[in-house]
Steps between C-alpha positions, in 0.01 A plus 500: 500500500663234727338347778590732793339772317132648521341766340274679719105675398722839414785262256763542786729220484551393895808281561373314784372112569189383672735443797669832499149704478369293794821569696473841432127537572570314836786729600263783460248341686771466794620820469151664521401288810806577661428861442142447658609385781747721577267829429280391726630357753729802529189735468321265770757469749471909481143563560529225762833629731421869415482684846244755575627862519400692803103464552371692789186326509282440813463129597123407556349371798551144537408187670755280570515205679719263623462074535278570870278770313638805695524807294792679453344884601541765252728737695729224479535543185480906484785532796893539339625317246467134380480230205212336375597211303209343292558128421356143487632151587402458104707734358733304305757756676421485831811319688707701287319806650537391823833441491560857381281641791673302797805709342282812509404427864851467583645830365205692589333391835422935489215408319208312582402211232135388439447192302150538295299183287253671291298210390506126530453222760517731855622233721759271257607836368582679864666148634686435190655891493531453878732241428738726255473860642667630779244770545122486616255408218119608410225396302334755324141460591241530192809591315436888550798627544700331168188616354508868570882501418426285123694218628453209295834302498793431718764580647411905582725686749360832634705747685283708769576777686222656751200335284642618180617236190874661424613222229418170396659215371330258246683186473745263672812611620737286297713708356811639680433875403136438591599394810728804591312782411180348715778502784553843495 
């Protein structure tokens, strides 16, 4: 048996060098990573952009308030239809999201926009989305609305009509496709 040449626990000859086995072994190292990373970041990017189907669900009472403390009332919120866009200056995609809105404001000044911060500093967090949205923001106080809806991360986009949730949109709008069917 030359030197290239191994016999294995089973008295397989293998034709391979040190080098050549750790070559291969790192290839399929690589290869599964790779794989990894592509499953789930596919898979992840799904659950994350997946829009809601139609909900019909009623949207709970609420106390919102802006950087003064005045509440927005209720009705306002029970009266046509609207957006309510849940999102915080921490969000690592917040200026992207704002970007997308200010487009949203400007094909669709039909519909009333309503900026909501579920949790966080009040007062940075209202003067810092001040600063990026071109639509009044609140604070939601004791964080009972995000709450009632099971709001727990950011960006959320609700679509209201006459105090009923229609859809709603997990996720930022970064995507082109995204981005035209929340148009519509």
């Amino acid at each position: 048996m030359g030197h290239d040449e191994m016999k294995s626990a089973s008295g397989i000859v293998l034709w391979m060098t040190p080098f050549q086995a750790f070559a291969l072994a790192a290839l399929f190292t690589i290869t599964f990573c790779v794989s990894f990373v592509l499953f789930y970041s596919f898979h992840a990017e799904k659950e994350e952009t997946q829009d809601q189907p139609e909900m019909n669900l009623p949207l709970p009472d609420a106390v919102l308030v802006d950087e003064a403390d005045r509440v927005l009332p209720n009705s306002a919120l029970r009266t046509g239809k609207l957006i309510l866009v849940f999102v915080t200056p921490d969000c690592k995609a917040f200026l992207k999201e704002a970007e997308f809105l200010r487009e949203v404001v400007r094909k669709r000044p039909d519909i009333p926009i309503y900026g909501i911060i579920p949790f966080g500093d009040k007062d940075r967090a209202l003067q810092e989305a001040k600063a990026h949205f071109p639509f009044k923001v609140f604070y939601d106080q004791n964080q009972h609305l995000a709450a009632k809806l099971g709001i727990n991360r950011v960006p959320i986009k609700l679509f209201v009509e006459d105090g009923t949730i229609k859809r709603g949109w997990g996720g930022a709008m970064i995507q082109q496709a995204r981005k035209e069917r929340f148009l519509r």
